[in-house]
C-alpha positions in Angstrom: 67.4 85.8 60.3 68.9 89.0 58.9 69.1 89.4 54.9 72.1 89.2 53.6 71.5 90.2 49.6 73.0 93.3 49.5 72.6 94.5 53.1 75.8 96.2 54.9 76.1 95.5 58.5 77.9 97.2 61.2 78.4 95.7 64.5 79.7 97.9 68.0 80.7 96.0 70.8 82.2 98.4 73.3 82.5 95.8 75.8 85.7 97.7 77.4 84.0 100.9 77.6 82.9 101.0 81.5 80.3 104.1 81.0 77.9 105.5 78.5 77.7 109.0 79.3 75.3 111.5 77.2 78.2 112.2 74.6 78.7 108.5 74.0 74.9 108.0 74.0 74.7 110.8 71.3 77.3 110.1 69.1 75.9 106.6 69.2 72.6 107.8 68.1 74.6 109.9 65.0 75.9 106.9 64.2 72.9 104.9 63.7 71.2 107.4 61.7 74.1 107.5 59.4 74.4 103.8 59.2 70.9 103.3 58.2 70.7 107.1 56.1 73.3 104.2 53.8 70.7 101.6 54.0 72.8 99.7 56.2 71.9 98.0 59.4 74.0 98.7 63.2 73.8 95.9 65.9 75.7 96.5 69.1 77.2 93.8 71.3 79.2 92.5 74.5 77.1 95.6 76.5 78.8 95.5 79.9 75.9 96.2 82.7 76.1 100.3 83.3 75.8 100.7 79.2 72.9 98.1 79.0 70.9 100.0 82.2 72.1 103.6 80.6 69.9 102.3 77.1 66.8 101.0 79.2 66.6 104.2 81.5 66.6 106.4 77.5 64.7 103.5 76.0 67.4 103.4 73.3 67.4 99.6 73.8 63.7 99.9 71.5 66.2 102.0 69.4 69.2 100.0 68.5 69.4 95.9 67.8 71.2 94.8 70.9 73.1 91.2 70.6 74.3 89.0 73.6 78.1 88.9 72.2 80.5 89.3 68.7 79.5 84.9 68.1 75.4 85.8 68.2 76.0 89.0 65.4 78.2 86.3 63.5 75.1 83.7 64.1 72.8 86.5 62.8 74.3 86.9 59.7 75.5 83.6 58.6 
């Protein structure tokens, strides 16, 4: 179960996003360091298939907390 004291949480779910080119892979990257350079925490959700194979093939799904959907990120932090 996530802390919730004084944490800040960010979720993504680009679920209408149909590929995750290099750009979108590196901006997503920037984003997590900045997130957590704030001491905050970034989950991403709703993956559709190409983004989810895209993160495996980099191994940025050992990189960034990946969630089944919006309700299990909602479940996390409740």
């Amino acid at each position: 179960m996530a802390e919730r004291s004084s944490a800040i949480f960010w979720v993504l779910c680009p679920k209408q996003s149909l590929h995750c080119y290099s750009s979108g892979l590196g901006a997503m990257v920037v984003t997590l360091q900045r997130v957590r350079s704030k001491g905050a925490k970034l989950y991403l959700c709703s993956l559709n298939d190409q983004i989810k194979i895209t993160l495996k093939l980099t191994k940025m799904d050992k990189v960034f907390d990946i969630l089944s959907d919006r309700a299990a990120f909602d479940a996390l932090i409740s």
